[in-house]
ZALUMDREN-130582 format. One record per residue: x, y, z of N, C-alpha, C in turn; residue in three letters. Coordinates in Angstrom, 2 decimals. Layout:
       npx       npy       npz      capx      capy      capz       cpx       cpy       cpz   rest
         X         Y         Z         X         Y         Z         X         Y         Z    ALA
...
//
This chain:
       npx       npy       npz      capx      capy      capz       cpx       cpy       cpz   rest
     61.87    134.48     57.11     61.87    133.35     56.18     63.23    132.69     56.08    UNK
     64.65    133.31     56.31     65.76    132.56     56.02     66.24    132.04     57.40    UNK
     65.02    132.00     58.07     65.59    130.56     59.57     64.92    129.52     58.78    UNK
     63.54    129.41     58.14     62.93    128.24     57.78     63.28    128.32     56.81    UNK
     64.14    128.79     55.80     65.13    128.25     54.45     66.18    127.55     54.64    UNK
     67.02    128.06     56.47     67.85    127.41     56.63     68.00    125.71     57.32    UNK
     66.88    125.66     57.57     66.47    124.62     58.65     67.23    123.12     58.27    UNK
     66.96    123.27     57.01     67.12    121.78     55.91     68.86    121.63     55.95    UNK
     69.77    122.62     56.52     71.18    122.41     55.92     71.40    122.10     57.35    UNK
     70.43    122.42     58.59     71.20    122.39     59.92     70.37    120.68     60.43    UNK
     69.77    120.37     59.65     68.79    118.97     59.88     69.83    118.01     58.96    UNK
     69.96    118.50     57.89     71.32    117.71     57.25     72.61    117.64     58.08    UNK
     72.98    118.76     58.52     74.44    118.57     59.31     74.32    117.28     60.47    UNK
     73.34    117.75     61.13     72.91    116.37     61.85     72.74    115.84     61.92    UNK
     72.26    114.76     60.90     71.51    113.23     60.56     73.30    112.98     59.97    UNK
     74.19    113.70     58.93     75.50    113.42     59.07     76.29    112.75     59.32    UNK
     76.29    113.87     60.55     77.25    113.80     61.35     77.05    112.89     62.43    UNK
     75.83    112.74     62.83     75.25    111.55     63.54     75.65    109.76     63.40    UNK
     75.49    110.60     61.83     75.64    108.76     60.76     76.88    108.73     60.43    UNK
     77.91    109.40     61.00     79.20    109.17     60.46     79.89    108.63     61.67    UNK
     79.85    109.44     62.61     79.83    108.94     63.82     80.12    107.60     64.16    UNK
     78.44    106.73     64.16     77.81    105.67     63.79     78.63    104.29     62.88    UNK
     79.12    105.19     61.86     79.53    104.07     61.08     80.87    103.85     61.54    UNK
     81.63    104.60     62.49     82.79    104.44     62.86     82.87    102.94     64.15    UNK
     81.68    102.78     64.79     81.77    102.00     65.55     79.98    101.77     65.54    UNK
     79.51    100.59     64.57     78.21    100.16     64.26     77.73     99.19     65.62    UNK
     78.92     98.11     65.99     78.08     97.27     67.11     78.38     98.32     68.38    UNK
     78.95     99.33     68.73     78.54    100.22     69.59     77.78    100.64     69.71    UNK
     76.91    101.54     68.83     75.63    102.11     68.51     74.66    100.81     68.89    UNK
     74.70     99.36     68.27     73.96     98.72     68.33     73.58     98.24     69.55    UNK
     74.93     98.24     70.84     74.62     98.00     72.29     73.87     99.51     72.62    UNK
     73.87    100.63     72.87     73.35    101.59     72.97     71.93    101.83     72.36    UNK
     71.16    100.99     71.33     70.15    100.54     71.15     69.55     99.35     72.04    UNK
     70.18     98.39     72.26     69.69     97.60     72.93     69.66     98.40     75.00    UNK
     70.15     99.14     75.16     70.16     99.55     76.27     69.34    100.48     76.76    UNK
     68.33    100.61     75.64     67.23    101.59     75.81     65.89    100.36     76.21    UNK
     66.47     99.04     75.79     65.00     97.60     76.16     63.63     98.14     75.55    UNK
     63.60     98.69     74.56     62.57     98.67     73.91     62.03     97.91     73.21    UNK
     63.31     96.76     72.66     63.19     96.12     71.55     63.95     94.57     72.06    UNK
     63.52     94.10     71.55     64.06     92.52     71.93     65.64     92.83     71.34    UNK
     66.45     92.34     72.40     68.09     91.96     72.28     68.81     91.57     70.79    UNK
     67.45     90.80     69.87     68.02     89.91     68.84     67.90     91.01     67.23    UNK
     67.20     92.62     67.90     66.44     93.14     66.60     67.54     94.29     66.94    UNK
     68.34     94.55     68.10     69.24     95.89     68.05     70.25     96.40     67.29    UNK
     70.74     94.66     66.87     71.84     95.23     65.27     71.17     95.56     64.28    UNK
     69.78     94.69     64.14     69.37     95.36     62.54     68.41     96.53     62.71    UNK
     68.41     96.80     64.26     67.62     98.12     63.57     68.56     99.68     64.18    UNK
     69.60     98.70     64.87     70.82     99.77     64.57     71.49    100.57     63.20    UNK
     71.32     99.44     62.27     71.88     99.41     61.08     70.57    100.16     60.04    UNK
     69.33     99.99     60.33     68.61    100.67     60.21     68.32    102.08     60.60    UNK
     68.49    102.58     61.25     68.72    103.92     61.87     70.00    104.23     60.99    UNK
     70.91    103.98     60.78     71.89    104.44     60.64     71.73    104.87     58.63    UNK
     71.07    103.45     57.89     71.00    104.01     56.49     69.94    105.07     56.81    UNK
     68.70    105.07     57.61     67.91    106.29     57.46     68.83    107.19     57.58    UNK
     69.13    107.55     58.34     69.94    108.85     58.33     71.01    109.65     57.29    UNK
     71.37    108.62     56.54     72.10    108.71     55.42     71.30    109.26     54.25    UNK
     70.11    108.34     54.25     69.32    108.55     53.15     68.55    109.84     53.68    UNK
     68.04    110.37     54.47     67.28    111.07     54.88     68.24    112.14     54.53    UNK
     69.88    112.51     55.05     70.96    113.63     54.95     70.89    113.55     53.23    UNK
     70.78    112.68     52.62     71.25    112.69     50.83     69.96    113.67     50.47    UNK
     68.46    112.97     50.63     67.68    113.48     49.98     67.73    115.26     50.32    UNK
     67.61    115.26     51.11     67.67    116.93     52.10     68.22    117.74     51.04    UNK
     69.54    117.09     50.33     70.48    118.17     49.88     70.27    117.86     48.42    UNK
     69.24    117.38     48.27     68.87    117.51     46.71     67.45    118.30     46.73    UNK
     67.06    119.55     46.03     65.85    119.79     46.51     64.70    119.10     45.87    UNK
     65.18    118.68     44.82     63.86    117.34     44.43     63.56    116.49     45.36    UNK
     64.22    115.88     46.05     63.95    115.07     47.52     63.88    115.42     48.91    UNK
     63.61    116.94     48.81     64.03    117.30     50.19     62.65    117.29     51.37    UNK
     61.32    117.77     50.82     60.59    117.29     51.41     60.26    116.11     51.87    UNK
     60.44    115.27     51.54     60.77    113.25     51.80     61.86    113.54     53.04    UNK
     62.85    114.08     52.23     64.12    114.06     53.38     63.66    114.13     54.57    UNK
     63.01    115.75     54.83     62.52    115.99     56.65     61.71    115.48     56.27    UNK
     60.71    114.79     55.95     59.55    113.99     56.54     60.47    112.73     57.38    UNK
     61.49    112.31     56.70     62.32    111.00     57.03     62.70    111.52     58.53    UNK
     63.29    112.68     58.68     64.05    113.21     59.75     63.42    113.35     60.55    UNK
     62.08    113.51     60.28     61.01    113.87     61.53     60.11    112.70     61.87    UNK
     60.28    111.86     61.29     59.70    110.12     61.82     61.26    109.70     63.03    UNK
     62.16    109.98     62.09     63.83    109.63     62.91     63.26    109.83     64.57    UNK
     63.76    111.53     64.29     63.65    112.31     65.49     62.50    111.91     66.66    UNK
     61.38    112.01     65.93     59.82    111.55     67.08     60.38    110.32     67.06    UNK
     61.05    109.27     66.74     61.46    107.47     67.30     61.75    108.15     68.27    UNK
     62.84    108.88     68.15     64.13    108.81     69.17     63.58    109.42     70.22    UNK
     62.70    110.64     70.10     62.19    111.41     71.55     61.08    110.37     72.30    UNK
     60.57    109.01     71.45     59.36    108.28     72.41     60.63    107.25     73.27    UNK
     61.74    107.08     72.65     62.34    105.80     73.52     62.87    106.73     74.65    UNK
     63.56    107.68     74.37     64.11    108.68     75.43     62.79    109.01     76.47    UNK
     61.78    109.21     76.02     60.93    109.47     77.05     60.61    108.51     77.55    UNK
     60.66    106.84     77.31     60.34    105.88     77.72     61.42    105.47     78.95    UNK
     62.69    105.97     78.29     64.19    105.73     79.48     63.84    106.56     80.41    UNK
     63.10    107.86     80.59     63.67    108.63     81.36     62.32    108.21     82.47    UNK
     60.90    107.71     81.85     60.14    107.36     82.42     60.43    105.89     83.93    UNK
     61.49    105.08     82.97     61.33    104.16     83.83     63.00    104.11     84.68    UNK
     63.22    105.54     84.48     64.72    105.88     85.19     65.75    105.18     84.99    UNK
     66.35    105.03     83.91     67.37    104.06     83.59     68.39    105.22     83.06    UNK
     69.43    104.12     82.99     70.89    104.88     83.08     71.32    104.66     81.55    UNK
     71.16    105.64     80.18     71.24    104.42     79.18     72.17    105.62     78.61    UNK
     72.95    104.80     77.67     74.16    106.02     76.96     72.70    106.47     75.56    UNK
     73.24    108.17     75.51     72.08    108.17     74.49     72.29    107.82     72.94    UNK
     73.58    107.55     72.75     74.26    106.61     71.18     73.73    107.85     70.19    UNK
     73.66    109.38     70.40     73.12    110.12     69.75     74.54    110.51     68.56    UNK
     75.56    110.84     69.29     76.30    111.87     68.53     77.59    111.25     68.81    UNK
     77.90    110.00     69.33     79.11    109.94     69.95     79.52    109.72     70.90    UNK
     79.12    110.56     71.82     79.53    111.14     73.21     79.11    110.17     74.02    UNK
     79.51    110.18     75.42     78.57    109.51     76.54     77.70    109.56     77.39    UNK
     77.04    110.95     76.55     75.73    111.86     77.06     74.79    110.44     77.13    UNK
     74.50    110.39     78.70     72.87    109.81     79.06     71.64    110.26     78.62    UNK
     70.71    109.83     78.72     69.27    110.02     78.28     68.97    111.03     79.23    UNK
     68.82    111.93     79.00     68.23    112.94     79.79     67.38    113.92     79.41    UNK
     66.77    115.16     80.37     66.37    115.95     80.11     67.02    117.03     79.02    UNK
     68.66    116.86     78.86     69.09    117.62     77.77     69.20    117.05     76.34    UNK
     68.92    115.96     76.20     69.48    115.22     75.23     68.05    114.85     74.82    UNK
     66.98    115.00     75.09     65.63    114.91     75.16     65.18    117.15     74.54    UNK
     65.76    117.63     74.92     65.30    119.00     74.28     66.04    118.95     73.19    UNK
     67.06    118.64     73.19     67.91    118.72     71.14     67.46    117.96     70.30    UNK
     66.88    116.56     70.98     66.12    116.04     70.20     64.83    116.34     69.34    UNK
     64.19    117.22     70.57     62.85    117.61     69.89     63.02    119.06     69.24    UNK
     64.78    119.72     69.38     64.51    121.08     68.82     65.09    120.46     66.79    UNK
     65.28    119.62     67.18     66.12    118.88     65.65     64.76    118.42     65.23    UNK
     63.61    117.80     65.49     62.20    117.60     65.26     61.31    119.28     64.77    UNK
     61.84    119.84     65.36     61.25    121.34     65.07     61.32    121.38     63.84    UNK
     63.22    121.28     63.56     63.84    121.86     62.45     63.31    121.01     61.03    UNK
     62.70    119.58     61.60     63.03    118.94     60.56     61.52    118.94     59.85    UNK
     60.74    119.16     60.79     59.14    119.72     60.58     59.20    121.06     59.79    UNK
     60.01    122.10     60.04     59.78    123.05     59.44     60.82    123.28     58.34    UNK
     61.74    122.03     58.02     62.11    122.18     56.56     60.88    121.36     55.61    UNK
     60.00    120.76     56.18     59.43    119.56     55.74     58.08    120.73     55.15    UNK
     58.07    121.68     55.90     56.76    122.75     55.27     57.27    123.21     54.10    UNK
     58.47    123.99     54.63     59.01    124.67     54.07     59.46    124.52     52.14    UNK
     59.95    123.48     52.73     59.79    122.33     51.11     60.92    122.87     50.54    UNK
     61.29    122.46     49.15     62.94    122.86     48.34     62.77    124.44     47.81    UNK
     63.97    125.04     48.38     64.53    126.52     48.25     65.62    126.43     47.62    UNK
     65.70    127.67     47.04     67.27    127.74     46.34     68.21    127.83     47.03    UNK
     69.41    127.79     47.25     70.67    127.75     48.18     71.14    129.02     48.03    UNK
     71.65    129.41     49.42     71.63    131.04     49.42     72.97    130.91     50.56    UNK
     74.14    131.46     50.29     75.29    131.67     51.44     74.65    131.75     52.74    UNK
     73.75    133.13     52.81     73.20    133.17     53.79     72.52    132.16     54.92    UNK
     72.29    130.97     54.46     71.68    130.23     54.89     72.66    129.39     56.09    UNK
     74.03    129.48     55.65     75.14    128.61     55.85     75.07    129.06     57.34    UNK
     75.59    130.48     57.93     75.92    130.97     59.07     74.51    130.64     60.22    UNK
     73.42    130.74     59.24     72.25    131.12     59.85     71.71    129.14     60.76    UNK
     72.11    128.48     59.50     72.12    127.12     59.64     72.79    126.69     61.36    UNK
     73.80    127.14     61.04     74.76    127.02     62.22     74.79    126.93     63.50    UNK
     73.64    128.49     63.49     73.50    128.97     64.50     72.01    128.11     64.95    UNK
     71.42    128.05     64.44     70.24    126.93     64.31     70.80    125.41     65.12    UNK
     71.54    125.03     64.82     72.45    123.88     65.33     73.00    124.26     66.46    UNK
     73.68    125.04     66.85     74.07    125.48     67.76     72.89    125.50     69.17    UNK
     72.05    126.12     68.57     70.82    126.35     69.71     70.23    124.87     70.38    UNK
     70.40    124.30     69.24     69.71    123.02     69.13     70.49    121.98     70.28    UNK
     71.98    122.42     69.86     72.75    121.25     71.38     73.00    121.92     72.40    UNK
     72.41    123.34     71.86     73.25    124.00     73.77     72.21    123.36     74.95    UNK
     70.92    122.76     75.00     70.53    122.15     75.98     71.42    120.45     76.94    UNK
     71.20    120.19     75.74     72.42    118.81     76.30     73.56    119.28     77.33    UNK
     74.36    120.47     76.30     75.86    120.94     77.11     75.36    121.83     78.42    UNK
     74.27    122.37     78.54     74.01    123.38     79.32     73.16    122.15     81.27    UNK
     72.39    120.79     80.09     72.30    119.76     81.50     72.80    118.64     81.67    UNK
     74.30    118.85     81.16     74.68    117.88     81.38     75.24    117.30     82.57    UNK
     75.39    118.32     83.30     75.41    118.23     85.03     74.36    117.39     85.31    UNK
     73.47    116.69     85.05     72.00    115.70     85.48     72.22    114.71     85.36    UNK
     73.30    114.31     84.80     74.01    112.43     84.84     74.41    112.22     86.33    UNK
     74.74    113.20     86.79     75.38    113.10     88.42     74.16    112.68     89.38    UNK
     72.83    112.87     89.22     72.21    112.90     89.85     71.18    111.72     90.33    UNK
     71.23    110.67     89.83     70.94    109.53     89.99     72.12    108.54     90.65    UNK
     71.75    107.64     91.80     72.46    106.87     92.14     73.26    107.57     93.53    UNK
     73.51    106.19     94.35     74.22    106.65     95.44     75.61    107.29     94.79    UNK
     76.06    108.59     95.88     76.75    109.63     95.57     78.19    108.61     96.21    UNK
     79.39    109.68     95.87     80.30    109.27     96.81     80.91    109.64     98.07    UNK
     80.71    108.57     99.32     80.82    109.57    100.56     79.45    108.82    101.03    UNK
     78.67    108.36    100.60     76.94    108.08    101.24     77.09    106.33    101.38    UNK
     76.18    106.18    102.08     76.57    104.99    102.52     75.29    103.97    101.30    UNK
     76.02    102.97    101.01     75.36    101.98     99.77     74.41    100.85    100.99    UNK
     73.18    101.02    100.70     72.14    100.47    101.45     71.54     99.80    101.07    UNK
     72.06     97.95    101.24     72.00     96.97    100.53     71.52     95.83    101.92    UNK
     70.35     94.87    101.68     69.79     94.17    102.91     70.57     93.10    102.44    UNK
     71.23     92.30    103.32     71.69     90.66    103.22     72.82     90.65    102.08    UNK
     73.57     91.87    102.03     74.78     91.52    101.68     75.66     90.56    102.29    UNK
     77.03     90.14    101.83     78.10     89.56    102.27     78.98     90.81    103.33    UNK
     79.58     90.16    104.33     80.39     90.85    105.00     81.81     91.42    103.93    UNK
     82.07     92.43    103.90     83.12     92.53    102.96     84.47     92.41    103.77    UNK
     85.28     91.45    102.79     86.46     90.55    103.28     87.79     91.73    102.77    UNK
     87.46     92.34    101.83     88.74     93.67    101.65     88.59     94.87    101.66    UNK
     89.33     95.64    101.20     89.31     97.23    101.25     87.96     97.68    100.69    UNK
     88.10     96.78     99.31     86.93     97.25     98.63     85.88     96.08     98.19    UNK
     84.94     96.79     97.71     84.01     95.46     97.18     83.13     96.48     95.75    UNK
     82.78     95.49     94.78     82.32     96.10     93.63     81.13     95.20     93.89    UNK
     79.78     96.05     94.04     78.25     94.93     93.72     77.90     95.65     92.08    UNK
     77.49     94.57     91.80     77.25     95.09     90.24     75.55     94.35     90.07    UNK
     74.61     95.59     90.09     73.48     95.71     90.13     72.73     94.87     88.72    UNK
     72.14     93.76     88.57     71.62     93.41     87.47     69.98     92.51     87.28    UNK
     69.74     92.35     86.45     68.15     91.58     86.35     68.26     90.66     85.03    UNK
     67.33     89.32     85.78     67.29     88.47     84.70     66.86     89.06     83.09    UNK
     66.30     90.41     83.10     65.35     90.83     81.84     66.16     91.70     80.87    UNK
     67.51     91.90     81.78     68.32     92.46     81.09     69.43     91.75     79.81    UNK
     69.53     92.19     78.69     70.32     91.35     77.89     71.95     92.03     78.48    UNK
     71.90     93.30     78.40     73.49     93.65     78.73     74.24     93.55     79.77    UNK
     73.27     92.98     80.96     73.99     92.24     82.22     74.70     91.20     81.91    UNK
     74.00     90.43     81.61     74.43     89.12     80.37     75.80     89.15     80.05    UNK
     75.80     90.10     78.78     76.90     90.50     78.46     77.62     91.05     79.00    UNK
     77.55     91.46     79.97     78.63     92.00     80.49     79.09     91.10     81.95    UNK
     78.44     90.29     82.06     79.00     88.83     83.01     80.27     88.57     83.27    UNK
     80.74     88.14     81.68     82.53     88.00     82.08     83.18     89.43     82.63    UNK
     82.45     90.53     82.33     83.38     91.30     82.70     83.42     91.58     84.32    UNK
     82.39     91.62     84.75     82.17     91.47     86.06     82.79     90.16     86.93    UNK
     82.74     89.25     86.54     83.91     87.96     86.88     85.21     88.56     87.07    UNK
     85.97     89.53     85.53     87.14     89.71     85.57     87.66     90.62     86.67    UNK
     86.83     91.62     86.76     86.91     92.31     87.87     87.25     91.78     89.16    UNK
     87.07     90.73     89.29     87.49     89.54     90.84     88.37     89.54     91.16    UNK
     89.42     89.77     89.93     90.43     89.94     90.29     91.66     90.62     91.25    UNK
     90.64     92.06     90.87     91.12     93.25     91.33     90.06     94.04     92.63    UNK
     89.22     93.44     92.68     88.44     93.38     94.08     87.10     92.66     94.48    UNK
     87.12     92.49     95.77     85.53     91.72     95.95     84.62     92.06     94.85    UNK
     83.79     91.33     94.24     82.19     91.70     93.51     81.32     90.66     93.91    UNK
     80.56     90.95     94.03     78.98     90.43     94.04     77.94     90.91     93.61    UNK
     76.88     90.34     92.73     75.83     90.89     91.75     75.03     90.28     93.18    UNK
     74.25     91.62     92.21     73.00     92.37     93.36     71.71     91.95     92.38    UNK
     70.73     91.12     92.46     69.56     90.83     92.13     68.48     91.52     92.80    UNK
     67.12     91.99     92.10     65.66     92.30     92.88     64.99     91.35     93.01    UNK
     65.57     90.12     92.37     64.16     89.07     92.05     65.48     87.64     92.30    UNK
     64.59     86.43     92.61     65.35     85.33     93.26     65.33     85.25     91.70    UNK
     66.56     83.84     91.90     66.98     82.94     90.71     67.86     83.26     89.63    UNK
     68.72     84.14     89.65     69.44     84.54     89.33     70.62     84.06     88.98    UNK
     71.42     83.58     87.52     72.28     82.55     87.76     73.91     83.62     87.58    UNK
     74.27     83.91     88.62     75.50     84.52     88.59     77.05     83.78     87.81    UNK
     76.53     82.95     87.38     78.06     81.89     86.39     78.94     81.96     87.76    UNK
     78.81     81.62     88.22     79.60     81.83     89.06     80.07     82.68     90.33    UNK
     79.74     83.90     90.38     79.86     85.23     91.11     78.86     84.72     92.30    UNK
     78.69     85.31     93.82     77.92     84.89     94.77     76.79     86.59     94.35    UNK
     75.56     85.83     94.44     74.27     86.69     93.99     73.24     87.16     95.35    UNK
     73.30     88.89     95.81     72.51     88.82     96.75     70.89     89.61     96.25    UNK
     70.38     88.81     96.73     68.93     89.45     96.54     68.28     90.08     97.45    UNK
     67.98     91.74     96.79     67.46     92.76     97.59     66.48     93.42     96.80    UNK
     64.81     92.70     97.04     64.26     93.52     96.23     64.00     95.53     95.92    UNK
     64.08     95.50     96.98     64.13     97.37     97.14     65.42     98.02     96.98    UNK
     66.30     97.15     96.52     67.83     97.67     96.23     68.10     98.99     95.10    UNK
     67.23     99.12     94.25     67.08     99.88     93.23     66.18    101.34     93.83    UNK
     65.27    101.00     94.09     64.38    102.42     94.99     65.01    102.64     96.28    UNK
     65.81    101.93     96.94     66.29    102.35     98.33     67.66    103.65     97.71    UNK
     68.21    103.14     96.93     69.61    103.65     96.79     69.32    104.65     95.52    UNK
     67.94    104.98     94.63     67.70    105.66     93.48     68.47    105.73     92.51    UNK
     68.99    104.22     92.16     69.55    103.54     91.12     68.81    103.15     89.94    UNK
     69.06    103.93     88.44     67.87    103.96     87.61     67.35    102.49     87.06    UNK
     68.45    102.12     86.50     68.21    100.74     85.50     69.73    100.03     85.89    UNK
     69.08     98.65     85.65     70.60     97.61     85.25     71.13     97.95     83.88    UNK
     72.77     97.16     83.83     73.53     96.98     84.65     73.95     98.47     85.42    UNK
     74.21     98.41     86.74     74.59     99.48     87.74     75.96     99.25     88.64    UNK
     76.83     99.43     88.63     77.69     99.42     89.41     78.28     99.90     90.86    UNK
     78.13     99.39     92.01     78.61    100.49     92.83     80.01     99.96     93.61    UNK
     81.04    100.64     94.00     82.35    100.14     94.71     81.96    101.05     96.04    UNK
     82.32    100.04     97.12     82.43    100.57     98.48     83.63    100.05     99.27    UNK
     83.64    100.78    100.36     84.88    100.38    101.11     84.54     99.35    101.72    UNK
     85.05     98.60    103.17     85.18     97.37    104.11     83.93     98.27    105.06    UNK
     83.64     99.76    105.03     82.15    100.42    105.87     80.92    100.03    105.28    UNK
     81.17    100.29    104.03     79.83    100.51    103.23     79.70    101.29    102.64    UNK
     80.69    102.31    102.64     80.42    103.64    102.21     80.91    103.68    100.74    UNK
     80.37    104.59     99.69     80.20    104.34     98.42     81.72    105.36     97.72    UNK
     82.83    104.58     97.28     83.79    104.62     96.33     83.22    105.42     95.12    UNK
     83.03    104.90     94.71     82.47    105.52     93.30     81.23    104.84     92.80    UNK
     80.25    104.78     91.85     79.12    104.31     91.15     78.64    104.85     89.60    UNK
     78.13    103.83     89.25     77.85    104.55     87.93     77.33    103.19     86.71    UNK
     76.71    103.40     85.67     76.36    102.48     84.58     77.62    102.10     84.52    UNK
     76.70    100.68     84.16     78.12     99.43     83.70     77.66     98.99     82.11    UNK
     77.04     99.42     81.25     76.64     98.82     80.19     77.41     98.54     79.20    UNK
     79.47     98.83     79.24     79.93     98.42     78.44     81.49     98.57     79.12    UNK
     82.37     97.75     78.70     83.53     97.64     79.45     84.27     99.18     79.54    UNK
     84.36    100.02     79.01     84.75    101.52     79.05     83.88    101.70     80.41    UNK
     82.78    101.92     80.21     82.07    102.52     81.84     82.07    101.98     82.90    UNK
     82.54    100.30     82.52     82.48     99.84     83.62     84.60     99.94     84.45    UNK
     85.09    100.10     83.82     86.91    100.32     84.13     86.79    101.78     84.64    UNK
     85.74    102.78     84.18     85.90    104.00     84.96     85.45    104.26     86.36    UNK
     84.35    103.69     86.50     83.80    102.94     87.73     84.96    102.63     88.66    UNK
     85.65    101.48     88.46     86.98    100.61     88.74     88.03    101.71     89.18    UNK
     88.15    102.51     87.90     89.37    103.43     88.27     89.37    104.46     89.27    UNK
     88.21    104.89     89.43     87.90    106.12     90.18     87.76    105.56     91.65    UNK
     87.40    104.24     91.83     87.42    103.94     93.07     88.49    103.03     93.50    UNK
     89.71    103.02     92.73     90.90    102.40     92.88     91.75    104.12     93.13    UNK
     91.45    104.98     92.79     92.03    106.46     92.80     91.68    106.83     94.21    UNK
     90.75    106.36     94.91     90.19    106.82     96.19     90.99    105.63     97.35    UNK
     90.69    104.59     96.72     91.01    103.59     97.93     91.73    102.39     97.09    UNK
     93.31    102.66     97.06     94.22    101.80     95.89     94.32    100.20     96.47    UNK
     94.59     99.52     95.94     94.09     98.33     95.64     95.06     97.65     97.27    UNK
     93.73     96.61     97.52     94.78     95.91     98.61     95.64     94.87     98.99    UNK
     96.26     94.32     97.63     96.84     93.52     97.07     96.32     92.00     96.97    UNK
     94.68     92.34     96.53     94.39     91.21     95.82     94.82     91.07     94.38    UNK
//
């Protein structure tokens, strides 16, 4: 009985700490909503901002036991959102930050089991209903939490596994001949809002080496940038979702790769394949 007494303090630590997180950087969270495309581009701040008071309110009630059954009921509507969009990312193989805790844990198979073991917890404080507070509960809580993220930390090796590797050759039909050391194609689709946004940054990048956006579908308005269209570009190379980044040398062969969905991921991209093959004084 004192795992399901403790359940409610380790479902609280997490909705939290989640939401504290969160409030430290709100239009972050809110691109990391929109990068899951579940939801139209124009609804990701307010239901960023939505997620974020649930969680607050859901952590308050928890720790009152007059409200605590409400609480995990709240936590366990939260949680089942979050495990149908994650199963929806992982369904249609996209590369999406999971905006869970912070971190820059992808949608994955690990971040997809803590989710549903925090759904466990929040179901079985939700039976369980308001208990008296007992020390005991504290350590026991903990360890409850603990169990709950060791899947994430234990696959998080599975971000590596999508996308051309480095060393493999980037297998792209009717590219441009590449004119320098390096070249950056930055993988995108009209349906995407964060390609969009992230346009200028891909421009800025010109600077510092060839780019060209890579389209599946004609008509594509690159602002500028030269746009090649390869519909099988995404299943040839097992590249999940736009925006995608890949840097190759003057062979073809792949520098580095990785999500571009926000200027941090996309400069690491940049850096790692400026660390391999340093710049050739463009």
């Amino acid at each position: 009985m004192i795992v399901a007494e403790s359940a409610y303090l380790a479902v609280t630590a997490a909705l939290l700490a989640a939401a504290l997180v969160k409030l430290r950087d709100v239009p972050g969270f809110a691109r990391s909503v929109a990068g899951y495309q579940v939801l139209p581009d124009s609804l990701a701040g307010p239901a960023a901002v939505g997620v974020l008071v649930a969680e607050l309110a859901a952590g308050g009630l928890l720790l009152a036991p007059g409200g605590r059954r409400w609480g995990a009921v709240v936590a366990a509507v939260l949680f089942a959102a979050f495990l149908a969009a994650m199963a929806s990312v992982m369904r249609r193989r996209m590369s999406v930050d999971c905006g869970c805790f912070g971190g820059r844990d992808l949608v994955g198979a690990g971040t997809l089991l803590r989710t549903g073991l925090l759904l466990v917890l929040a179901v079985t404080a939700a039976v369980t209903g308001p208990v008296a507070f007992a020390p005991v509960q504290l350590p026991v809580a903990a360890v409850l939490l603990g169990l709950a993220f060791l899947p994430a930390r234990l696959l998080r090796a599975e971000r590596a596994t999508y996308g051309p590797r480095p060393g493999t050759r980037f297998a792209l039909n009717g590219g441009p001949e590449p004119a320098g050391d390096r070249t950056m194609y930055a993988l995108v689709s009209p349906e995407c809002g964060l390609c969009k946004a992230m346009l200028p940054e891909f421009a800025a990048a010109a600077g510092r080496l060839e780019v060209a956006l890579v389209s599946a579908v004609e008509g594509y308005d690159g602002a500028g940038l030269p746009v090649v269209v390869d519909p099988e570009v995404f299943d040839r190379n097992d590249i999940p979702w736009p925006p995608y980044v890949v840097v190759t040398d003057r062979t073809g062969t792949v520098l580095s790769a990785g999500g571009a969905a926000d200027p941090a991921q996309l400069e690491q991209v940049l850096s790692l394949a400026e660390a391999v093959a340093p710049r050739d004084g463009r």
